[in-house]
C-alpha positions as CSV (number, residue, x, y, z in Angstrom):
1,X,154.9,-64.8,98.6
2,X,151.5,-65.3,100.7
3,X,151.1,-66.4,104.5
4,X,148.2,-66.0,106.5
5,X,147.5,-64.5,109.8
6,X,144.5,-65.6,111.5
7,X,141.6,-64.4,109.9
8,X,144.1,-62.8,106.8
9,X,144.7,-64.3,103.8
10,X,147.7,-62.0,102.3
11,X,149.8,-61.7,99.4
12,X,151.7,-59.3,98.1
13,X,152.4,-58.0,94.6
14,X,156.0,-56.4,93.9
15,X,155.0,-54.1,91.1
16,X,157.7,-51.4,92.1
17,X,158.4,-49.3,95.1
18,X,155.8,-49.1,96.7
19,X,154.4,-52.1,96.4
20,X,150.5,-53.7,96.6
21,X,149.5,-56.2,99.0
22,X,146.0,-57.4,99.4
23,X,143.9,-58.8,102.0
24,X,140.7,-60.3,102.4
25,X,138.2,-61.1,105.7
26,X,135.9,-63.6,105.0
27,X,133.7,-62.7,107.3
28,X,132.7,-58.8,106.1
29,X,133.1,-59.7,102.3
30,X,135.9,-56.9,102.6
31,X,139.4,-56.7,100.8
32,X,141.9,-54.2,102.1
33,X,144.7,-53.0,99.9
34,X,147.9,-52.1,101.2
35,X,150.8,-49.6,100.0
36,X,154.3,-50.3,101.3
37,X,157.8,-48.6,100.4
38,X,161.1,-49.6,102.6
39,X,159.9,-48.1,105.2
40,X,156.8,-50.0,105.7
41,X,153.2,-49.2,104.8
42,X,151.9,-46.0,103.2
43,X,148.3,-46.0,102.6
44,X,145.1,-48.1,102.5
45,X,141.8,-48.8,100.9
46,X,139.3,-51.2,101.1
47,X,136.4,-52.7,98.5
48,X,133.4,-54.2,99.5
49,X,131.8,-57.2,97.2
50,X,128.8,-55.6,96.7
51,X,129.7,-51.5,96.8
52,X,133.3,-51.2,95.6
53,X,135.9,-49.3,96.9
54,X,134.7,-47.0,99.8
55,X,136.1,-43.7,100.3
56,X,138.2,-42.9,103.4
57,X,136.3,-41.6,106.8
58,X,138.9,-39.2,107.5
59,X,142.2,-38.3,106.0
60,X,143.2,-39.3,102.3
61,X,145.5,-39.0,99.4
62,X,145.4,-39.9,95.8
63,X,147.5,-42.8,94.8
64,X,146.9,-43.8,90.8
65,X,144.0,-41.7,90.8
66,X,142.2,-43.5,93.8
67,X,141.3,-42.0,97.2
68,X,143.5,-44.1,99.8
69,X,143.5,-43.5,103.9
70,X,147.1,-42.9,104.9
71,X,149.2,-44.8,107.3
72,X,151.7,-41.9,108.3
73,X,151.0,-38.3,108.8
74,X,150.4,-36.3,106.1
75,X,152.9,-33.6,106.0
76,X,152.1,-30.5,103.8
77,X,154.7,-29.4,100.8
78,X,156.5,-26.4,100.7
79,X,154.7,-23.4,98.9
80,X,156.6,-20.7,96.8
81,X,156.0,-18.0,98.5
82,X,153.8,-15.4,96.5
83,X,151.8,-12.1,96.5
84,X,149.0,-11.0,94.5
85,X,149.6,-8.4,92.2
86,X,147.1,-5.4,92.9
87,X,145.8,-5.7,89.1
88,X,145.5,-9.2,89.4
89,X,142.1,-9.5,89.1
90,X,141.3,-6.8,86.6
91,X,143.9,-8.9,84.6
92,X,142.4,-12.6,84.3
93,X,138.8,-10.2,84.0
94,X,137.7,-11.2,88.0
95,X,136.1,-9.3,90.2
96,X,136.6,-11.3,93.4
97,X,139.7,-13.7,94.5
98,X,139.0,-16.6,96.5
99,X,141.7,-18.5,96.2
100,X,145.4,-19.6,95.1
101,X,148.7,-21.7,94.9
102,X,151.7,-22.4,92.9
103,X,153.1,-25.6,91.6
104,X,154.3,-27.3,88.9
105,X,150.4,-28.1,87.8
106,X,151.2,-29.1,84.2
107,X,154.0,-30.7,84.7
108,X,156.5,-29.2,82.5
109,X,159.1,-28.0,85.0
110,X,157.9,-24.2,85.5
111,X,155.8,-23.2,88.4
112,X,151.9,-22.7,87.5
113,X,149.5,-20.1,89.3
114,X,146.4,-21.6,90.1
115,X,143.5,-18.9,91.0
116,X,140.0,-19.5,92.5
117,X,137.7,-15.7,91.3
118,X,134.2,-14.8,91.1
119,X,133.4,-12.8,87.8
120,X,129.9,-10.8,86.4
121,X,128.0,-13.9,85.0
122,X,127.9,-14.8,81.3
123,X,126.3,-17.1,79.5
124,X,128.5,-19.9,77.5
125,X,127.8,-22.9,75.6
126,X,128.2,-25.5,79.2
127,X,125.6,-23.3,81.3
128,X,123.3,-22.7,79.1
129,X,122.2,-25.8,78.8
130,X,121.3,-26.0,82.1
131,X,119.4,-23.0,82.9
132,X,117.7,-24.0,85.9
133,X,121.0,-24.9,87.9
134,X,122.4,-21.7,90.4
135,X,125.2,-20.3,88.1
136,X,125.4,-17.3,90.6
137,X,125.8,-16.1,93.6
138,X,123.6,-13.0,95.4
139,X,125.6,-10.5,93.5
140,X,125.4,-12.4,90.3
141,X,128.9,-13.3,90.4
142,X,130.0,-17.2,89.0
143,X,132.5,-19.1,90.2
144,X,135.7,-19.8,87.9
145,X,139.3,-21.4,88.4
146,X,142.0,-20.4,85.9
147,X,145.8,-21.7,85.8
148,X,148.6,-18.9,84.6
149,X,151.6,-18.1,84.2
150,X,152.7,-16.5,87.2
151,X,155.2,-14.0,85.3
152,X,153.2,-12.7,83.3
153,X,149.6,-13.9,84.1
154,X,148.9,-15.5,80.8
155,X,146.4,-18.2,80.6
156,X,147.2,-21.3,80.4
157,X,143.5,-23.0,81.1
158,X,140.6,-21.1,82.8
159,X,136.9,-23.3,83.0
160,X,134.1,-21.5,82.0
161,X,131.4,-21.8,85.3
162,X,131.9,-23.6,88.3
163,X,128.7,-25.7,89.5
164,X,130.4,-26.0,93.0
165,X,132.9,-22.9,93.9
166,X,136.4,-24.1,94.5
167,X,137.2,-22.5,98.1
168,X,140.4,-23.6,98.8
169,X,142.7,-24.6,96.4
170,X,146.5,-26.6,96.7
171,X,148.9,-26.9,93.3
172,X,150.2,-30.1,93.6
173,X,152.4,-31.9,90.6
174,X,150.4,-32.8,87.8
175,X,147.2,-31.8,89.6
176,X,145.2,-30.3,92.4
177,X,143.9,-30.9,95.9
178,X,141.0,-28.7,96.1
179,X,137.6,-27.5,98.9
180,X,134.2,-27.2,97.4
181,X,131.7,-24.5,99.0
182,X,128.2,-22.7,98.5
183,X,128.0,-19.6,96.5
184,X,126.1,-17.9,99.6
185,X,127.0,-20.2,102.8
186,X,130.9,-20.0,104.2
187,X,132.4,-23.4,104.9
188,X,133.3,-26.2,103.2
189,X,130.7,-29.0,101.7
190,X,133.1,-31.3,100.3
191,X,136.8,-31.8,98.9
192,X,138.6,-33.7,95.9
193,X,141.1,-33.4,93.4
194,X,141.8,-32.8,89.7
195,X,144.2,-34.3,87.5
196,X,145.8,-32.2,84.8
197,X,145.2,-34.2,81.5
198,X,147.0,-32.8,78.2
199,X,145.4,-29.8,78.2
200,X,142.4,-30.1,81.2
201,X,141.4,-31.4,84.1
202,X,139.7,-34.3,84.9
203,X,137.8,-34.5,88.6
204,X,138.1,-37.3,91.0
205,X,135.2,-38.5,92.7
206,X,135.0,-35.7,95.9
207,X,135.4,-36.7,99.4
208,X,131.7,-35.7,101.5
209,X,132.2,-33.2,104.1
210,X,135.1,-30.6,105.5
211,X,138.7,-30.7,105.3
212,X,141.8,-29.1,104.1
213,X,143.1,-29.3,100.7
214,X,147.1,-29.6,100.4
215,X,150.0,-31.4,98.9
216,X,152.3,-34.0,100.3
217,X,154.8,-37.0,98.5
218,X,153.8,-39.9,100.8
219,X,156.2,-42.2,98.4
220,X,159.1,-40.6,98.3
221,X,158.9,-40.4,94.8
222,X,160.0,-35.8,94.4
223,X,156.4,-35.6,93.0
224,X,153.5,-34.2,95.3
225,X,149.9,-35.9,95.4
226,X,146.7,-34.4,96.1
227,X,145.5,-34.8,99.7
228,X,142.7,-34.0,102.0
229,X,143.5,-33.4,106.2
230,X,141.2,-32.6,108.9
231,X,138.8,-35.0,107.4
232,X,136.8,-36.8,110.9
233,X,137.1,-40.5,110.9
């Protein structure tokens, strides 16, 4: 089905709910991509000719492992309600908690502990291969993010350094909407997301500047995506 509306050539795509329609301005080389459920539209994104897809000015959520802007508020998940244990650290070998969340990271129907520490620095085989990059903050302390078992505080991933110090941190399903920060400097530098992958996580590109990391299911689907509010657009 296509019609056009002034300017707008558009034509949609019925690939499941939601679906895809596109549009195209001839006049700023730009195509915009449209989500819709039953409800009406979702989300958005555009691609220029000559730079790709662009990443949203303000407000976003991953869709099929693309930033898109949303069309409808974004409206945070429920949390499981939890309290640090007061061993926690000494038990995943920390020294500092930044961060953490529950969710159903890996997918496999049990609720995941996702946890955001600073530990003493040590060398590993990633980092030291890039000696000159600050591994540290002023205390010496690197930045590390490990997933658990919430029971009993078993590992079920942990990476070995952080170049960028997760600061905020949401557990969404199969995934994570996280806020990246300075090892010395409070605030925010820029957000994104990670998808769990077999037995990993594999980073989207991040969103430049402030905002706040969380889950929401903008389709409707019961699963959570990653998204990033208070973004300025």
């Amino acid at each position: 089905m296509s019609r056009s509306i002034g300017p707008w050539l558009m034509f949609a795509v019925a690939l499941a709910v939601p679906t895809l329609a596109a549009a195209t301005t001839a006049e700023s080389n730009i195509e915009t991509e449209f989500l819709h459920d039953q409800h009406g539209p979702l989300a958005f994104r555009e691609r220029d000719a000559d730079q790709g897809w662009q990443l949203p000015a303000g407000d976003a959520v991953l869709l099929d492992e693309a930033w898109w802007t949303p069309l409808r508020s974004l409206e945070p998940a429920e949390v499981p309600a939890f309290e640090p244990a007061p061993d926690l650290l000494e038990r995943i070998h920390g020294q500092r908690l930044t961060a953490w969340s529950l969710g159903d990271v890996t997918l496999d129907g049990a609720v995941d502990l996702v946890v955001s520490f600073r530990r003493p620095f040590k060398r590993n085989l990633i980092n030291v291969t890039r000696p000159r990059r600050a591994w540290v903050d002023d205390e010496g302390l690197s930045a590390h993010l490990g997933l658990y078992r919430p029971h009993d505080l078993s590992e079920i991933w942990v990476a070995g350094t952080l170049v960028s110090p997760v600061t905020a941190v949401a557990a969404c399903d199969g995934g994570l909407a996280v806020a990246y920060g300075e090892f010395d400097e409070p605030g925010t530098t820029e957000t994104g997301a990670w998808r769990w992958v077999v037995f990993g996580f594999l980073p989207v590109e991040p969103l430049p500047g402030p905002g706040t990391p969380i889950c929401v299911d903008i389709d409707g689907d019961g699963r959570t995506e990653p998204a990033v509010t208070g973004r300025s657009g």
